[in-house]
N, C-alpha and C positions, 0 to 999 in steps of 0.2 A: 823355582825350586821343584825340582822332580822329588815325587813320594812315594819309598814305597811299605805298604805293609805287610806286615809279615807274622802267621801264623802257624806256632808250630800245634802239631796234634797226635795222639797217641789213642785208636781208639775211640776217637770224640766224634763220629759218623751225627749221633744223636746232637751232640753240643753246638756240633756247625749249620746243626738248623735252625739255629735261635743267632747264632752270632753274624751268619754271613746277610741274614735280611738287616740286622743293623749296620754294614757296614752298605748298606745298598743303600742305607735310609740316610748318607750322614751329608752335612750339609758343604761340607767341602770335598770336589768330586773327582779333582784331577790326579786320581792313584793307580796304580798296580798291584795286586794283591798275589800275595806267595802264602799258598801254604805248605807244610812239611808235613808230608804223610811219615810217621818215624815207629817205622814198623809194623803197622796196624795190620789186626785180623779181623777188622769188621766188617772192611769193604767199604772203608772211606773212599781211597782212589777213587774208585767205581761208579759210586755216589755222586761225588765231584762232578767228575766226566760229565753226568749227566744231567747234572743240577742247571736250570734254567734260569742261569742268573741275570741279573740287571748290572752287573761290576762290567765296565769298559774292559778292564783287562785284570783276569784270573788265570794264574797259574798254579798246575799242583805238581807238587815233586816226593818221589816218594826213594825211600831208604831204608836199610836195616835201620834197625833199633839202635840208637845212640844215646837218649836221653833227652831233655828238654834243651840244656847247652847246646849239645851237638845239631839239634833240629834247629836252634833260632840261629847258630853259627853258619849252617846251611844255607838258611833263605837268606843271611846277610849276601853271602857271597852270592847268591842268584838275580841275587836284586839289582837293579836298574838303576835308582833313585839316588840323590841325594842325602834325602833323609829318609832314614829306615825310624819305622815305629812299629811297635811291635804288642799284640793282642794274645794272650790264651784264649783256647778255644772255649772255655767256660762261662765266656764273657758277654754282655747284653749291650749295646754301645749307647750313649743319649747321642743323639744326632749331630751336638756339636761336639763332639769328642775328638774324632779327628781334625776337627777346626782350631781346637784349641792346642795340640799340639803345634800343629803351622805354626798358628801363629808365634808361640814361645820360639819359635827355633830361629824366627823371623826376626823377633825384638830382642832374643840372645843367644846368637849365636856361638857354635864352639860351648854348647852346656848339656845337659842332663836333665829330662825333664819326664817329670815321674807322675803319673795320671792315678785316679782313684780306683779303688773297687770297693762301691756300697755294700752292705748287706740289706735287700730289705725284707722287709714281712707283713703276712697276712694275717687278718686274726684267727685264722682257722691254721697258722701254724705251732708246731709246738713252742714252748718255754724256752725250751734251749735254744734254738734256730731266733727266737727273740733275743736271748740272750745275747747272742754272735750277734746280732745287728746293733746292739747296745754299744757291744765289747769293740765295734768295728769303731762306733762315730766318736769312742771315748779315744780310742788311740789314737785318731786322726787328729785329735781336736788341736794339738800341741801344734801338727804339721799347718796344720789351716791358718794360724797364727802367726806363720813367720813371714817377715819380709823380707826377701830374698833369696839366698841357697838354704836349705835347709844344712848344710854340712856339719855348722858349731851344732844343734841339734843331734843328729844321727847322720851319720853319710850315710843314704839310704835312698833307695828304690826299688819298686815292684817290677820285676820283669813282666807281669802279666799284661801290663798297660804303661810303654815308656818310648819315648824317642830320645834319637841322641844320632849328630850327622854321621853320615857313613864314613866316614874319615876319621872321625874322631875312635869311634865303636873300632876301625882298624888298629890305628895307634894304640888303645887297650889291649887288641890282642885281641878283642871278641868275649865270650864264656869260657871258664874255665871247664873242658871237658871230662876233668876228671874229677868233679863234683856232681852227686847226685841231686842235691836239693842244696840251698841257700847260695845257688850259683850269683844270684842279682845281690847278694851281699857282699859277696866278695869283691864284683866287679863295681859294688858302690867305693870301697874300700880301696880298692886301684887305684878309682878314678879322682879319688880325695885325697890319696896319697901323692897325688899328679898334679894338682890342683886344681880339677874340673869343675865347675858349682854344678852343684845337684838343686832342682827347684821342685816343689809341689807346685800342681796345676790345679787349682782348687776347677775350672771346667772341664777338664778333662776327665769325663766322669762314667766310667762302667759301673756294671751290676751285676754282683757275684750271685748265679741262679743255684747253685748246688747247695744242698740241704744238706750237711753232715749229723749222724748220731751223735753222741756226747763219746762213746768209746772210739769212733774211727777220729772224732777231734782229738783225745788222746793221744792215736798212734802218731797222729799229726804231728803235734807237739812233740812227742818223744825223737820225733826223724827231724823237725826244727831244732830241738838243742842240739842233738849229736852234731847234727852238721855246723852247728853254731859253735860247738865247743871243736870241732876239727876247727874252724877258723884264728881258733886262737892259736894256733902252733905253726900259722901265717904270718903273725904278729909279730915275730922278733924283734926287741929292741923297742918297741911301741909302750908310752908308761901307761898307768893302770887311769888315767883318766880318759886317754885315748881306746883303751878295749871297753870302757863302758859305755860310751857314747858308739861305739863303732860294732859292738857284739853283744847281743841281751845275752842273758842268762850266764854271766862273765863274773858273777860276784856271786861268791860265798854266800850263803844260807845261815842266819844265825841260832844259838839252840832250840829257843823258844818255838823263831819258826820249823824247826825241823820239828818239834815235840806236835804243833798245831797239826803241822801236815800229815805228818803218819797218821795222827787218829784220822783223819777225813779221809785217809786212804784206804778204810778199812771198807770191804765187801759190801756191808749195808748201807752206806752213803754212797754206793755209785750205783745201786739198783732203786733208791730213793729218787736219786737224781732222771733218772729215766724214766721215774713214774709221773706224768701227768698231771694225774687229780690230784696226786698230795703237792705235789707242787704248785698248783692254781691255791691251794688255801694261804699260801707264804705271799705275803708283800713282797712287790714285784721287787724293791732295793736289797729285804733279807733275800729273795731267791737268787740274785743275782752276786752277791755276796756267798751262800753255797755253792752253786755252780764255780765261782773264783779259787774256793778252798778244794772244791774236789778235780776238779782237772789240772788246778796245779800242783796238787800229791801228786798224782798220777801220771802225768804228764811232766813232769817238770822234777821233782825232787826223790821220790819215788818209783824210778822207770820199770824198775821191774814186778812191783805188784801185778798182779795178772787181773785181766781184763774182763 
């Protein structure tokens, strides 16, 4: 099985100094690596060029500005491989990362298979940045649990960390390029429509290094739903048990909840949430239970309260 992987990047010069030694370090070694320079003005290209790698074979390709789609639809088509697996450049690898892709694609073939991104933390990081590694291993937990496709779950995977054979990734059609963000939701939603099994890879395991504030997680969220609630105008004809398993943020708000959330979206609870030491005095379950009321006013129910 020829493999290739494929990394798009926008600007991430700094990122791919952390991602391409884990791809040097992984313990399955017979790959190709493409990455997609997609626009940048940092001087990745440049970089590239000159970087002193240990990867048998690095290629870099570079292009206007098209977006995350449009960069990994790129490298599918440059690529060599069989099986295309595919890394954001924000990503830390465990060594058997790319092993465990193989292998799945080995023992099932013609599938979808969707790799982790931890969050971890140190104790010298903040609250929140805990918080998001909490928020990370609670979500997954559901996926960790299942045996076999996740699809009755969520048709769901993370582009940042997934394979799926080159043939198959063709027959989809690839990314949809006229999405800016929840493009890997869509094509989960394709490819469940198709009847592709989607699996979690409980080995396939990266490690998400980026530290967000509590406000840029917001904007986050706010560009998650949007794009989430464009997917539902995807959906024609699909009933309402299908768009909640296949679309978060897809079901109505009830009063109560709206009543909780406004208050928590008031000014003084998002500059409280930023603050450190009053936060060290809260039980780490009540903290993390504030942080759940204030980003999701704001994020979520809320979207226009200002920042």
């Amino acid at each position: 099985m020829r493999v290739s992987v494929i990394v798009p990047t926008y600007n991430g010069c700094h990122k791919l100094e952390r991602l391409l030694p884990s791809l040097e370090s992984q313990t399955f070694k017979n790959f190709e690596t493409i990455v997609v320079v997609d626009g940048s003005t940092d001087g990745t290209r440049a970089a590239l060029l000159e970087w002193s790698s240990k990867l048998d074979d690095l290629k870099v390709f570079e292009q206007k500005n098209r977006g995350r789609a449009g960069a990994r639809n790129t490298g599918a088509k440059k690529a060599n491989g069989d099986l295309l697996v595919f890394f954001d450049d924000d990503l830390i690898l465990e060594p058997g990362c790319l092993e465990a892709h193989v292998t799945h694609q080995g023992d099932f073939p013609g599938t979808i298979g969707g790799g982790r991104q931890v969050i971890e933390f140190k104790t010298s990081d903040s609250y929140f940045h805990k918080y998001r590694s909490y928020l990370s291993r609670k979500w997954e937990m559901p996926l960790l649990e299942v045996v076999g496709p996740v699809n009755k779950l969520q048709p769901f995977f993370t582009a940042a960390n997934f394979s799926i054979p080159r043939l198959l990734f063709e027959q989809l059609g690839g990314f949809n390029e006229s999405l800016t963000d929840a493009e890997d939701q869509e094509m989960a939603i394709r490819a469940d429509q198709s009847g592709v099994p989607i699996y979690y890879l409980s080995k396939a395991v990266a490690y998400h290094v980026d530290e967000l504030s509590i406000g840029n997680y917001i904007k986050r969220l706010r560009q998650y739903r949007k794009a989430h609630l464009e997917l539902l105008t995807r959906l024609d004809g699909k009933n309402e048990s299908y768009l909640t398993r296949a679309v978060p943020f897809s079901q109505p708000v009830g009063l109560l909840r709206k009543i909780v959330y406004r208050f928590f979206g008031q000014p003084f609870f998002l500059r409280l949430s930023e603050n450190d030491r009053l936060m060290g005095v809260l039980p780490e379950s009540i903290r993390h239970k504030f942080f759940d009321w204030v980003t999701t006013a704001y994020g979520i129910y809320h979207t226009r309260l200002p920042l």
